[in-house]
C-alpha positions, -999 to +999 in steps of 0.1 A: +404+731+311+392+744+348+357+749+329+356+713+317+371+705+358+342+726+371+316+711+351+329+675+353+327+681+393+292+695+390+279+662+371+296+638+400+279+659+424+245+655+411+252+619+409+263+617+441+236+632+451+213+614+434+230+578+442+224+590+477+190+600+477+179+568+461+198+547+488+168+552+512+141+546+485+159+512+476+157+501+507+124+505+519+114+490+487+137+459+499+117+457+528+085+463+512+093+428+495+103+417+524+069+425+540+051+412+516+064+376+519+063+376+554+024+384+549+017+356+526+036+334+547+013+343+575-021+335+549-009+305+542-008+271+557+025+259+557+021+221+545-005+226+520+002+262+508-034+269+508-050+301+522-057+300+556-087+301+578-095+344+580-077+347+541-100+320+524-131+336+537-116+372+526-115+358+491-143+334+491-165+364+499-153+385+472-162+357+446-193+350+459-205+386+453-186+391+421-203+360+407-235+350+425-253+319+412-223+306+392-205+300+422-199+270+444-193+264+479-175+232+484-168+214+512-140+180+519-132+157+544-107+130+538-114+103+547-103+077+569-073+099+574-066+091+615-061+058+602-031+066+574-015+087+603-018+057+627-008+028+608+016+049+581+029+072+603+024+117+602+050+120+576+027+096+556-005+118+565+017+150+554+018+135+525-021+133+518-027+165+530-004+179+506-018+158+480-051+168+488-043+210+485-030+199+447-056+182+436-081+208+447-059+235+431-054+217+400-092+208+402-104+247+410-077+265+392-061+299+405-092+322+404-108+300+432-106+304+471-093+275+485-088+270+522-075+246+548-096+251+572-078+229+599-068+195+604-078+173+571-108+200+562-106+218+535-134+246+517-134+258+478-150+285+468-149+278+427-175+296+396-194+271+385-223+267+362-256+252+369-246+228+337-212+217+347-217+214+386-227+180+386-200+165+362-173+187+377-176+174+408-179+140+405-146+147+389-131+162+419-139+131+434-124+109+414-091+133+415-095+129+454-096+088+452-062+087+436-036+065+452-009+085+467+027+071+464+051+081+485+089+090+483+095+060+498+073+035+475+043+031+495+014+037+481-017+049+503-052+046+495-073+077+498-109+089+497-125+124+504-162+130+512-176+158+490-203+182+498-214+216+481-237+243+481-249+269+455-263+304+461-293+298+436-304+265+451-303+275+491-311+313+482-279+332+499-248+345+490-233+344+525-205+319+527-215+312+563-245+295+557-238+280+521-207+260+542-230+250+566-252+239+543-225+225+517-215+206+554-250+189+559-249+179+525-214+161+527-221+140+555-248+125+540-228+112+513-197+106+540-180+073+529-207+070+498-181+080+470-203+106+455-208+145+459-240+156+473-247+189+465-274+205+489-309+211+491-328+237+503-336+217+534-295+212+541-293+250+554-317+245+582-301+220+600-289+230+633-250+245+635-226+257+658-201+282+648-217+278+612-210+241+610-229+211+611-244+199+643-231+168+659-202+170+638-167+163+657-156+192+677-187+209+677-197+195+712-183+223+730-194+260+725-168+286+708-147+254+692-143+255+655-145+220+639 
């Protein structure tokens, strides 16, 4: 009976011992989580959920040299959008904005890189074929002329200027200069209800900080627009 004591005691002990030892481990793999989610908060934008500036650009390079030429570069402006915040009010222009990051994720689908790159700007870096491009996005732009309606029964008219760039037509795979190109290449559709995607030509017009020109915000040196 002491034997069966003895080696009853021996078994709790290890347990014990064990129960103890993974304490510590469980913890720091709490807090690992933890981490974690804290990180992807912080590559996120809040509103839209979208990747932020410095963790779009991480992953839009790493699909641009994975895929090459079957990649896009696409660049959107909403439209008009000063005006829904003035006359509708911010929670109104929340609402687009939001809209906006859904439709481009439902558009690009979760292997894409798609950023907010501040205010209503946004960038998608999506694979694309030579044979699709031009049908897939004149899609995206009908997705982005959708009516929003919102919670309270208002519905607000929307429009988003489209512009992209491919690595085959303008000859790089850096994502600087296919967004600045991709960037030339919207505003000369702005307003026109139809993508443009860019020419050769749209990469050598003149940038600051890698975006167009003349553009707002790009009148004063070391300001992103």
């Amino acid at each position: 009976m002491s034997s069966l004591l003895r080696v009853q005691g021996q078994i709790g002990q290890r347990t014990l011992l064990l129960t103890t030892a993974a304490l510590p481990l469980t913890g720091w793999a709490v807090h690992a989580v933890a981490l974690h989610k804290q990180l992807a908060k912080t590559r996120r934008d809040p509103l839209t959920g979208l990747l932020r500036r410095d963790a779009y650009t991480a992953r839009a390079r790493r699909l641009l040299a994975r895929h090459g030429d079957d990649t896009a570069v696409v660049m959107i402006d909403a439209d008009h959008f000063k005006a829904v915040n003035d006359t509708m009010g911010h929670l109104a222009g929340d609402a687009v904005l939001a809209s906006i990051a859904a439709r481009l994720t439902a558009w690009a689908g979760p292997r894409a890189a798609i950023g907010r790159l501040g205010g209503d700007e946004f960038a998608v870096v999506v694979q694309l074929t030579a044979a699709t491009r031009e049908q897939r996005l004149e899609q995206l732009v009908r997705m982005l002329h959708t009516p929003v309606v919102l919670d309270d029964g208002r519905t607000v008219d929307v429009a988003a200027s489209v512009g992209a760039a491919t690595p085959d037509v303008i000859g790089v795979r850096d994502l600087a200069q296919l967004q600045r190109a991709a960037d030339a290449a919207l505003y000369d559709g702005k307003h026109s209800g139809h993508a443009v995607l860019a020419a050769a030509q749209h990469a050598t017009v003149p940038s600051i900080n890698g975006r167009r020109s003349g553009r707002p915000g790009t009148a004063v040196w070391g300001r992103a627009a």
